[in-house]
VOZAVEX-258213 format. One line per field, with one value per residue (C-alpha): residue in one letter; residue number from 0; x, y, z negated. Coordinates in nm, 2 decimals, decimal comma, m for minus. Each point is the difference from the previous one (the first is absolute). Last residue first. Layout:
% residues N
type	A	...
seq	NUM	...
u	X	...
v	Y	...
w	Z	...
***
This chain:
% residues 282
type	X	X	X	X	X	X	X	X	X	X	X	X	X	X	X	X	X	X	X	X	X	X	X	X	X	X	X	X	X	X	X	X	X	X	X	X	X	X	X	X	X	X	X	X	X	X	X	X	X	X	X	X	X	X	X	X	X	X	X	X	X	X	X	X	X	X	X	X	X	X	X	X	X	X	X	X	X	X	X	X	X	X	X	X	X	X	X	X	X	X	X	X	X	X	X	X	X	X	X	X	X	X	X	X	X	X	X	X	X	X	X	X	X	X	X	X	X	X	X	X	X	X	X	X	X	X	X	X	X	X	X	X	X	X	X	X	X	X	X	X	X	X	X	X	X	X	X	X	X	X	X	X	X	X	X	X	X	X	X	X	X	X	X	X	X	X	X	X	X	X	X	X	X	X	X	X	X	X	X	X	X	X	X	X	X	X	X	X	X	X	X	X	X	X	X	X	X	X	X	X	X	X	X	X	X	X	X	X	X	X	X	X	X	X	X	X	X	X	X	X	X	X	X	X	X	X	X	X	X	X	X	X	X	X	X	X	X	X	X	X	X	X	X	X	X	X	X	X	X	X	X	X	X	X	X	X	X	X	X	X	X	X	X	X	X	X	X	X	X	X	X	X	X	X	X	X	X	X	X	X	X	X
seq	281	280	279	278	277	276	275	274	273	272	271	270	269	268	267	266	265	264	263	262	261	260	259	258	257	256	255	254	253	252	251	250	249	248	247	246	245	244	243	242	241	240	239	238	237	236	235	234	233	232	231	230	229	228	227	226	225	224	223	222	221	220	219	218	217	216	215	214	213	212	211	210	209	208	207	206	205	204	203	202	201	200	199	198	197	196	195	194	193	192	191	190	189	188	187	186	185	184	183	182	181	180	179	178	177	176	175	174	173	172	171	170	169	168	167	166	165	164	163	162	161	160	159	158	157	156	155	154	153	152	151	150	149	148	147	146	145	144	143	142	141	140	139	138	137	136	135	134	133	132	131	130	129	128	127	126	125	124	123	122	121	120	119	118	117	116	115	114	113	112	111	110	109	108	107	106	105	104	103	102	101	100	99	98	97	96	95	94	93	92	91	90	89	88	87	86	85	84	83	82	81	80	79	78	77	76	75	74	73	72	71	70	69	68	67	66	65	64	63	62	61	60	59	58	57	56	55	54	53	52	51	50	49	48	47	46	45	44	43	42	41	40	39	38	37	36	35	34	33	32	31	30	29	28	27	26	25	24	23	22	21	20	19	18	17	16	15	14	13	12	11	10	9	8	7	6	5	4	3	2	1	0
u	m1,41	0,38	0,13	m0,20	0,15	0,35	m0,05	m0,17	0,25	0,29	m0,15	0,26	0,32	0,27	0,19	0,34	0,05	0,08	m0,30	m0,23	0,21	m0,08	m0,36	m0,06	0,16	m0,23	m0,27	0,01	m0,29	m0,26	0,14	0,01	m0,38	m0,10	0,19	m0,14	m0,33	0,05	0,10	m0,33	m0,20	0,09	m0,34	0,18	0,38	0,23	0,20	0,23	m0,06	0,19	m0,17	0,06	0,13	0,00	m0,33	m0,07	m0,33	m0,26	0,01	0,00	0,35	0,13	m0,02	0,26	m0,03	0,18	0,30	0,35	0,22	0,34	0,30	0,33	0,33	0,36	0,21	0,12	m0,38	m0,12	m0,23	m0,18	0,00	m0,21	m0,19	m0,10	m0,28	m0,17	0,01	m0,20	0,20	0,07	0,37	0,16	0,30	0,08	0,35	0,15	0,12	m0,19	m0,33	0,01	0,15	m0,38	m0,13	0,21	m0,09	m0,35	0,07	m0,31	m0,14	m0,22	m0,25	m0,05	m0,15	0,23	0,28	0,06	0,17	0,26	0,19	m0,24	0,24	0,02	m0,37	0,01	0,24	m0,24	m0,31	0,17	m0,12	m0,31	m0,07	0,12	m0,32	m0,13	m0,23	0,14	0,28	m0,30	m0,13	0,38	0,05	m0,30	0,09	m0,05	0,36	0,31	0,16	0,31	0,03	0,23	0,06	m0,13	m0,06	m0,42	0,06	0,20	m0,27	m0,20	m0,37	0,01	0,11	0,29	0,21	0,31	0,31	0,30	0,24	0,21	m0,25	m0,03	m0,38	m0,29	m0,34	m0,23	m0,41	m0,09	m0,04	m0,20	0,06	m0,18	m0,33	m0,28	0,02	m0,17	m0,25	0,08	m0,05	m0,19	0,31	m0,12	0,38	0,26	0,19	0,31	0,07	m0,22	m0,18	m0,08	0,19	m0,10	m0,40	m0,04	m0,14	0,31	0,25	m0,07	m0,30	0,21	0,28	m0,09	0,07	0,32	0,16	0,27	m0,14	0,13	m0,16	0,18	m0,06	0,06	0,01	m0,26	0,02	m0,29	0,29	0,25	m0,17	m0,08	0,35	0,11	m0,24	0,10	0,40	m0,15	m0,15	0,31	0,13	0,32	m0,17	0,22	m0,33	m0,05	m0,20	m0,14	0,33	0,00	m0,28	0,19	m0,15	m0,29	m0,22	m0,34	0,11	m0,08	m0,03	0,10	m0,10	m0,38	0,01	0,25	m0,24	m0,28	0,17	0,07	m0,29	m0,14	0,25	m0,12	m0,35	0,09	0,21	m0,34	m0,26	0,25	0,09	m0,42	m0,08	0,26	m0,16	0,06	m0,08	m0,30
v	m0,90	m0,05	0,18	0,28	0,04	m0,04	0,30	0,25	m0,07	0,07	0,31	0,11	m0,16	0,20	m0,24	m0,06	m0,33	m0,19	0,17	m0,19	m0,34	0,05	0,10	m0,31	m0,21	0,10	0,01	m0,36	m0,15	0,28	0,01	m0,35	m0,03	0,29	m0,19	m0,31	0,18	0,19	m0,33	m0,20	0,36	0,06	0,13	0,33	m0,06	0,01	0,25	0,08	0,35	0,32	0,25	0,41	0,30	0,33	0,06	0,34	0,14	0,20	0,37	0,19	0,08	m0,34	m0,15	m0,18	m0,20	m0,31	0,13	m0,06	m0,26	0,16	m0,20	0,11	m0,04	m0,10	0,03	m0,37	m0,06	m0,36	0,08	0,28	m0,26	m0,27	0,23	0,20	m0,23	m0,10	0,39	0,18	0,27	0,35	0,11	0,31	0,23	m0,12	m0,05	m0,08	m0,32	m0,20	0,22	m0,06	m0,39	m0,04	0,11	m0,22	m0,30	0,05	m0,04	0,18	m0,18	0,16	m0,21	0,15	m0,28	m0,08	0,26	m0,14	0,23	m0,05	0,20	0,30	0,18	0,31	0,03	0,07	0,27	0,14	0,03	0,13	0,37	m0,08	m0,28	0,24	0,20	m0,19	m0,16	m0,10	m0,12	m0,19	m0,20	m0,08	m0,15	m0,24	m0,14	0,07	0,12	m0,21	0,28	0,17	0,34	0,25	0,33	m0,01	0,35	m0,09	m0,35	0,14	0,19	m0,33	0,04	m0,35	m0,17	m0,07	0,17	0,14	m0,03	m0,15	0,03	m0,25	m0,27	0,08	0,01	m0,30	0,14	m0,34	m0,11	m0,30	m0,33	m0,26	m0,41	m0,32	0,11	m0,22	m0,19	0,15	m0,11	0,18	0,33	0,15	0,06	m0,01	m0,05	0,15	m0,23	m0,20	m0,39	m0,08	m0,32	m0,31	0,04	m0,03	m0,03	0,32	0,23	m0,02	0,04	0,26	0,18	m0,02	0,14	0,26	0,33	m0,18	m0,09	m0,26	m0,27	m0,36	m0,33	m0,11	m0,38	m0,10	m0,32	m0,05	m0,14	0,25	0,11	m0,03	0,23	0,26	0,06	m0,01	0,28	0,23	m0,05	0,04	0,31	0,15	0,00	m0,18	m0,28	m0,02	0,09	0,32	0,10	0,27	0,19	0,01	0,02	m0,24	m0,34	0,10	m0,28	m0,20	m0,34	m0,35	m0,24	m0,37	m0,32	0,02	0,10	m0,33	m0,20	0,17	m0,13	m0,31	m0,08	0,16	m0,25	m0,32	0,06	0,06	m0,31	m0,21	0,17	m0,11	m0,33	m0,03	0,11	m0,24	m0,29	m0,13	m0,36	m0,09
w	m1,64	m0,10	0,30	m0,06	m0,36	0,11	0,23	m0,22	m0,28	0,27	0,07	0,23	0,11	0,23	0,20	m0,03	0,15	m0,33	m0,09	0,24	m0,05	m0,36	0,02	0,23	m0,23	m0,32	0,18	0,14	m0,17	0,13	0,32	0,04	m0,04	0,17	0,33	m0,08	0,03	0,31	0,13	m0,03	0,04	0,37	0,09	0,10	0,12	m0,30	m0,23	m0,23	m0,22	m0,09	m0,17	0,07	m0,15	0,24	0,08	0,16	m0,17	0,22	m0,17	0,33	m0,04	m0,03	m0,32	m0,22	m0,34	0,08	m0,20	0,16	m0,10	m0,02	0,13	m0,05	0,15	m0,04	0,30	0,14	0,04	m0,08	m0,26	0,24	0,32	m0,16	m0,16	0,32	0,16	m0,32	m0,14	0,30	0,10	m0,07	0,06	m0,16	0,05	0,38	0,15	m0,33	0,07	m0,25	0,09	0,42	m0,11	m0,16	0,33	0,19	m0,23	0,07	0,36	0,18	0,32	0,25	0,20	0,32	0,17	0,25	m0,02	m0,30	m0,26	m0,33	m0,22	m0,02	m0,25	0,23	0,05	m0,37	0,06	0,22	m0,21	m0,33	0,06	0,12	m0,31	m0,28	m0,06	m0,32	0,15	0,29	m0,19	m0,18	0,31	0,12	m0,34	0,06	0,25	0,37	0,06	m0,22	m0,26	m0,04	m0,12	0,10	m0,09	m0,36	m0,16	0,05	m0,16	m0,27	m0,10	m0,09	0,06	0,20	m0,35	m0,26	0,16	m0,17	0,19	m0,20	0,30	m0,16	0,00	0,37	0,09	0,09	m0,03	0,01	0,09	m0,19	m0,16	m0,06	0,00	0,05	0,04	0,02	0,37	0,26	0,27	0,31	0,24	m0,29	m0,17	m0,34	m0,16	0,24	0,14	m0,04	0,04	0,28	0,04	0,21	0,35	0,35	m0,07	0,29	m0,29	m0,22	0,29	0,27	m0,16	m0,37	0,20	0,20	m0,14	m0,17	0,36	m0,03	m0,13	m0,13	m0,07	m0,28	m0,15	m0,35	m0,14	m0,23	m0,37	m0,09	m0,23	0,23	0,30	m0,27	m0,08	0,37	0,13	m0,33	0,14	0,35	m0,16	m0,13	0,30	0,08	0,23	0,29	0,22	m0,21	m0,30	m0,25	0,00	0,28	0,26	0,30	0,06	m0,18	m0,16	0,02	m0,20	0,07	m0,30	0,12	m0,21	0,07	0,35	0,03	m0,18	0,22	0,33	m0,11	m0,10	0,31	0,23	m0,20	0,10	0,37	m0,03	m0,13	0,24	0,30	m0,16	m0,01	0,34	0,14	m0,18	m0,32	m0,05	m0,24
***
């Protein structure tokens, strides 16, 4: 039987969604900052573009960025919408998505002068009342403990000083890790407490030798109420995205051994690495 216009019509629409899905299929779209280093950047020198691009060839994907600019918003404004597939870094358990098992912990970090030779081990450090500055990004959990120990008055306007970035839009303030980390090198501030993913990068590569001192994750405010400080770090997918979340469990659990060398490469503290590799093999 002839085919009629209905048919060709049925027949090219056919051929269009095959195509469609075989590109889907080849291409792996990826939820990422165009400006948050050291996690990533559009020129791709974070350390997760280099995690992004790992994962991409062993799925045998090409990878894809679609880029933010706001973090408050960018699982709403990206995930959610269907423009990208996955995120490289969040917490494990946020509710917000479907995450992968952990692919790395780590936590909370003093960085001093190695030739200062300060001894804090933990927020009931003296030196940490002598200190006269101490850098640390607001809303984290370092400005919840200078509170607690009575330094976060004090401290409050130099901090405002290291705001590095503003919008007048929607107020989003901006703190360049690698500002704070230059406020210790140079010997403007004493101390810096940061979280240890976004300072390694910028503690190895310090013309002044530092060091980095994990701190416990046994703090409490005041009232009691624990402060966490150590945390998991997981890959993640829209909810009901199962397929991928499962590749992506799958090539975290075969590529341990890389991912902990690009993540140490970087200069990130590691913690519990038994805890991690055991997760990723259940």
């Amino acid at each position: 039987m002839p085919l009629t216009k209905k048919h060709l019509f049925a027949v090219v629409c056919l051929g269009l969604s095959l195509s469609t899905a075989y590109a889907d299929d080849s291409t792996l779209k990826i939820c990422a900052a165009e400006d948050e280093m050291p996690y990533s950047n559009n020129n791709g020198e974070g350390f997760e573009n280099k995690l992004a691009q790992l994962v991409g060839e062993a799925l045998h994907k090409k990878v894809e960025y679609v880029y933010w600019s706001d973090p408050r918003y960018y699982l709403r404004d990206t995930l959610d919408k269907g423009l990208c597939d996955a995120v490289i870094g969040v917490d494990t358990g946020d509710p917000r998505v479907s995450t992968s098992v952990p692919y790395y912990r780590s936590g909370y970090v003093f960085i001093t002068r190695q030739s200062e030779q300060l001894d804090i081990e933990n927020w009931d450090s003296e030196a940490l009342q002598k200190a006269r500055r101490i850098a640390f990004v607001p809303g984290s959990p370092a400005e919840v403990m200078l509170r607690a120990i009575g330094r976060y008055n004090d401290l409050f306007n130099y901090s405002q000083e290291l705001a590095g970035f503003k919008s007048r839009r929607n107020q989003y303030v901006k703190y360049d890790t690698a500002k704070l980390v230059s406020e210790v090198s140079s010997g403007h501030a004493e101390v810096a407490a940061l979280w240890g993913p976004a300072a390694g990068r910028y503690v190895k590569a310090a013309v002044t030798p530092l060091t980095m001192t994990v701190i416990p994750d046994t703090n409490k405010r005041a009232d009691g109420e624990k402060v966490g400080h150590h945390y998991s770090t997981s890959m993640a997918v829209r909810k009901g995205n199962e397929a991928l979340l499962a590749q992506l469990n799958h090539v975290i659990k075969a590529k341990q051994p890389e991912i902990r060398q690009l993540l140490e490469a970087e200069g990130i503290p590691l913690l519990d690495a038994e805890a991690v590799a055991v997760a990723a093999t259940h």
